[in-house]
C-alpha positions, -999 to +999 in steps of 0.1 A: -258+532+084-223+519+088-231+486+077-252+498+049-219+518+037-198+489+042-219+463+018-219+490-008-180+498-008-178+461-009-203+454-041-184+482-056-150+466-048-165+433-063-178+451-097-143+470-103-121+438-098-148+418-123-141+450-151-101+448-143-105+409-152-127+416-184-100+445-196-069+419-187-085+392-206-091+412-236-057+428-235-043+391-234-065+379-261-054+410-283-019+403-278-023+364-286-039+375-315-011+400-328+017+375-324-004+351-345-010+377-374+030+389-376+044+349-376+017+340-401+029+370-423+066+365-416+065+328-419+076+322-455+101+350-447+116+327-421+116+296-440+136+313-466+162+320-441+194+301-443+197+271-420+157+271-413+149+238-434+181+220-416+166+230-386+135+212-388+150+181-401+172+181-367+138+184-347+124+156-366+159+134-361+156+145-329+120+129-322+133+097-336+163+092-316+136+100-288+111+071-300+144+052-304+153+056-269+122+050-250+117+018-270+153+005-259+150+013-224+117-003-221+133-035-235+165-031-220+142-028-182+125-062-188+157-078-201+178-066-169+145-073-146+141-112-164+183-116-161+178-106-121+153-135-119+171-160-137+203-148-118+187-152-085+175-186-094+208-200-099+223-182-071+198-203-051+201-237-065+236-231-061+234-217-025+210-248-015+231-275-029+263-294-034+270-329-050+266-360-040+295-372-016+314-407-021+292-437-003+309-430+030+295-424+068+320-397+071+321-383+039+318-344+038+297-324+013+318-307-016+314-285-045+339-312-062+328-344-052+312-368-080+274-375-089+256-398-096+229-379-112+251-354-133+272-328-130+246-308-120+224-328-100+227-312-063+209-317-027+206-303+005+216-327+032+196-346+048+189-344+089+204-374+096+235-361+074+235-335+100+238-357+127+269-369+111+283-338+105+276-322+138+289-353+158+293-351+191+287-314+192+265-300+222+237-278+210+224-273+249+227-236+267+245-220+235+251-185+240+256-174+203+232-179+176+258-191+150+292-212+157+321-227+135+325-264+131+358-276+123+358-310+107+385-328+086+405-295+079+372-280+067+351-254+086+314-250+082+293-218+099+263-232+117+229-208+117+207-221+148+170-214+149+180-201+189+169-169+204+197-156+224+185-129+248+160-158+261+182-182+262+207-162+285+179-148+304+169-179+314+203-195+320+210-170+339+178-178+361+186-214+367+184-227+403+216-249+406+214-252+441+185-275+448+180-290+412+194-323+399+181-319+363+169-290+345+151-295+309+139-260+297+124-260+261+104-231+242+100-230+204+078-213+177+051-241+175+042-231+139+077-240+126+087-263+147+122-239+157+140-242+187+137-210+202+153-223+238+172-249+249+191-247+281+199-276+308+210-284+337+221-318+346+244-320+379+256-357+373+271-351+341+277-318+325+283-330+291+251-343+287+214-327+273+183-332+292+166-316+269+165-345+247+167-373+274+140-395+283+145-404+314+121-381+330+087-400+337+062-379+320+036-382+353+000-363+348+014-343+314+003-381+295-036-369+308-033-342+273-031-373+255-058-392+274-082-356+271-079-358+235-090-392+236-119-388+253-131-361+233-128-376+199-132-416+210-160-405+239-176-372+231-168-355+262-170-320+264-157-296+293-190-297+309-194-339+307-197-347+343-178-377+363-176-393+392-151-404+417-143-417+450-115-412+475-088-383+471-077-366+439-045-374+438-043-410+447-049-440+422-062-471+441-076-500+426-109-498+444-113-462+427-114-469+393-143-495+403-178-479+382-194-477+420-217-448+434-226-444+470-226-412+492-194-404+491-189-407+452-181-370+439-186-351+405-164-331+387-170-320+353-144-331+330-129-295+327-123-293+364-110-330+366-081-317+340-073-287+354-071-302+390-056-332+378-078-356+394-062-391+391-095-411+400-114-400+370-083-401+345-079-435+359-114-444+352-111-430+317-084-451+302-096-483+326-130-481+311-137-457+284-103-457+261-086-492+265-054-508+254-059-498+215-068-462+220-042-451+243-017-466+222-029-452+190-035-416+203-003-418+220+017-425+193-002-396+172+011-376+197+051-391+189+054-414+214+068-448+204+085-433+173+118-419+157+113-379+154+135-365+130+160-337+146+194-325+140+206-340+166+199-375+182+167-376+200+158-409+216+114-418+209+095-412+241+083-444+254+047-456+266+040-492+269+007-504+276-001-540+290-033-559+287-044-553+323-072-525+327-055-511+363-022-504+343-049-485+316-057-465+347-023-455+359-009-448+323-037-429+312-036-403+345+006-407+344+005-422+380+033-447+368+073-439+361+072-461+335+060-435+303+089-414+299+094-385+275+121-355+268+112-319+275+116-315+238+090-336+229+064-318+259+069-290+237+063-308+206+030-319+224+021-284+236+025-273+197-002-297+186-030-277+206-016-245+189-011-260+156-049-271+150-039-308+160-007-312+139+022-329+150+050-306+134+089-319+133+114-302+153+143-282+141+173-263+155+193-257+125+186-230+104+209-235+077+248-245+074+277-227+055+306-243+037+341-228+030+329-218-003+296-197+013+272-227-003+243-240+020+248-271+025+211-279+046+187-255+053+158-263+077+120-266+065+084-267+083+067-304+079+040-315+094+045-353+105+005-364+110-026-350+120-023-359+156-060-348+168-090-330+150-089-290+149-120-289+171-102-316+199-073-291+199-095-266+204-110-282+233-079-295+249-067-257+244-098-245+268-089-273+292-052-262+294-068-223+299-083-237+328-055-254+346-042-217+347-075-199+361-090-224+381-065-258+387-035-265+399-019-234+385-037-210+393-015-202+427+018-197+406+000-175+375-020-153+405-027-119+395-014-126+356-046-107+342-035-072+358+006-081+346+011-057+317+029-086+296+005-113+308-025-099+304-017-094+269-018-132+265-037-163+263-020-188+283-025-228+291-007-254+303-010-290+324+014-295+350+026-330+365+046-347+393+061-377+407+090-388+428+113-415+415+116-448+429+138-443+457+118-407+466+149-389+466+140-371+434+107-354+429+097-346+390+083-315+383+064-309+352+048-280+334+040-279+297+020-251+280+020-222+254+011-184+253-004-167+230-016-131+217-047-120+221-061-110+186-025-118+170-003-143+157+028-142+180+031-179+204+053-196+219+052-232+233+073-243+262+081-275+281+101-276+316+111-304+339+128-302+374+141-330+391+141-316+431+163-329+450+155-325+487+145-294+488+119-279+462+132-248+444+122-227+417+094-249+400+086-258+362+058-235+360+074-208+375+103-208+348+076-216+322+060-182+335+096-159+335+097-171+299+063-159+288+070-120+302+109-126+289+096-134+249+067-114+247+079-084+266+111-082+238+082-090+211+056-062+224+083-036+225+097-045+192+060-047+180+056-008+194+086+004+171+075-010+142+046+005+143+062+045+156+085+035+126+058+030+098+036+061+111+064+083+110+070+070+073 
């Protein structure tokens, strides 16, 4: 019953709101209609009014002017926006340029100076311009990203490519105590930047070891001879090989093509990421040769001037006619192939950079007195060093030195680290003691990499021990991975708080 009386007070609720909207819409429609009626009556009445007809001719003025004025700022808009464009390109041909200097070694860049082209005609400098200009100036363990150089009366602002927080952070991590040399390098392998260079060098603290080649480059030369191999040989990480005696040895009787019962296999993934000298040995003796470990180790920049800002000796491999020597230069179980820690990370950049070979740069840019840039730095590719699909390749063999080969101790436990495990990370390490065996070498050159991003980061490190062994290359090669990408994964998380709360 209740219900019943409810749906009806509610029907009748409905009906009486439908007639109040039927009466309101009439009313409204009557009203329209009586204002219509009394202007349509009164309207000659009104035009007959004084001032009515000047009236209407200020409206239709009025419309003009309007007309007028949209039309003027429309044109006025892409005037001002094409001025901005043309402004901005002058600004910059202006801001990346001076004139031509008089033909002298020492001569300085200036807004004044004659050329030869025009009054107009103006270049950036030139790296080797740079090296000039920056002298004798030591770019190792800066701790400020930009610094004044005072030539000639004349001051110019240097902008380096250098990230600070890592640089400190890892100068602050040195281990001066049992360390003769220290080479640390790590730099944006797409661009080529210097992102770190700090150095340690106990017999002369002027000097850089991050650009000397005195450092035999020991088992890191075996990314050159795995390239090889795969592009020259076909071998793939699951090619088996054989060997006899121990891994880390290199006798002449072991890079003899024998078999017997104690011959071992490896597959040619393991044999990298263990760093098994035998079958490296047996790879330049009797698969590469003389010709293709010089031509893939130049690709790779040995042998050869690399452009940098400042001077960079070539890293040197010389290769003899003598099969053993093959062996020994293909495995790096000689001190004869020496390289900088600048150019290990030049090398580590080819396996992220699809196989090129990309120029190295610490610059950014340099200022004048007048605010002109003077030289600014660019990306360039020097050669195709390897084939994407070789990079590839070698990449998966550097993955596995980390999991499975000789640094798997030092990188322990890295998939459950909450920066590490965010990564992809390979590298090759090496080591050999100098001639007397006062001084052991310690090498490790690698990259990291996000997982399903862009973001890497290629790094080189040498350690010359003395007799004690301290902190080792991989180990600073590691700090350096959580240091970079721990600043980059945070900065990554505010970004993106930042754009969601926009």
């Amino acid at each position: 019953m209740l219900k019943r009386f409810r749906k009806e007070q509610t029907v009748l609720e409905r009906q009486t709101w439908r007639d109040y909207q039927t009466r309101h819409k009439k009313a409204a429609a009557a009203r329209e209609k009586l204002i219509h009626t009394i202007f349509r009556n009164n309207r000659e009445t009104i035009r007959k009014r004084p001032g009515w007809r000047e009236y209407q001719d200020g409206l239709k003025e009025t419309a003009v002017q309007e007309k007028l004025i949209k039309r003027f700022v429309k044109y006025a808009t892409i005037v001002s926006l094409s001025l901005v464009v043309l402004y901005e390109m002058i600004g910059w041909f202006e801001d990346t340029a001076y004139r031509h200097p008089q033909k002298n070694e020492t001569a300085l860049p200036s807004a004044s100076s004659p050329s030869s082209s025009g009054p107009d005609c103006r270049k950036l400098l030139k790296k080797e311009e740079v090296r000039n200009l920056l002298g004798s100036k030591n770019l190792v363990n800066l701790t400020d990203k930009s610094f004044v150089l005072s030539l000639d009366g004349r001051n110019f602002r240097v902008d380096t490519s250098l990230d600070i927080p890592l640089q400190n952070f890892i100068e602050k991590n040195l281990d001066r105590s049992t360390s003769r040399y220290i080479g640390i390098v790590a730099m944006d392998p797409s661009t080529g930047k210097i992102l770190s260079m700090v150095g340690l060098d106990k017999t002369d603290q002027s000097s850089n070891p991050c650009i000397d080649t005195r450092f035999p480059a020991a088992s890191i030369f075996k990314i050159v001879t795995a390239a090889a191999a795969i592009e020259k040989c076909g071998f793939n990480s699951r090619t088996t090989l054989t060997y006899n005696g121990m891994k880390h040895t290199l006798y002449k009787s072991q890079i003899d093509d024998r078999r017997n019962k104690y011959t071992n296999r490896i597959t040619f993934q393991d044999s990298f990421a263990q760093s098994v000298n035998p079958v490296f040995g047996k790879i330049g003796a009797l698969y590469l040769g003389k010709n293709a470990l010089e031509k893939y180790a130049e690709a790779f920049g040995f042998n050869r001037n690399i452009d940098f800002e400042i001077p960079l000796a070539p890293s040197i491999v010389s290769v003899s006619d003598k099969p053993y020597q093959w062996a020994e230069i293909a495995c790096g179980f000689n001190r004869m192939t020496r390289i900088s820690p600048l150019h290990g990370a030049l090398m580590a950049s080819v396996i992220l950079n699809e196989g090129n070979l990309i120029e190295p740069t610490i610059i950014d840019r340099i200022i004048d007195e007048q605010g002109t840039a003077i030289y600014r730095s660019r990306v360039k590719a020097l050669n195709q060093a390897i084939k994407p699909e070789s990079s590839k390749a070698v990449n998966n063999l550097m993955k596995a030195t980390i999991q499975s080969g000789t640094c798997r101790k030092l990188f322990n436990g890295y998939r459950k680290d909450r920066i590490l495990s965010k990564l992809n990370i390979g590298g090759k390490t090496g080591s050999i003691d100098d001639t007397s065996h006062q001084t052991r070498f310690d090498w490790f050159i690698g990259f990291a990499q996000e997982k399903g991003g862009d973001e890497k980061i290629a790094l080189s490190v040498v350690v010359a021990h003395e007799k004690y062994i301290g902190k080792r290359a991989g180990y600073y090669a590691k700090i350096m991975m959580k240091e970079y990408f721990r600043d980059y994964f945070a900065k990554k998380s505010r970004d993106q708080i930042n754009i969601a709360r926009n």
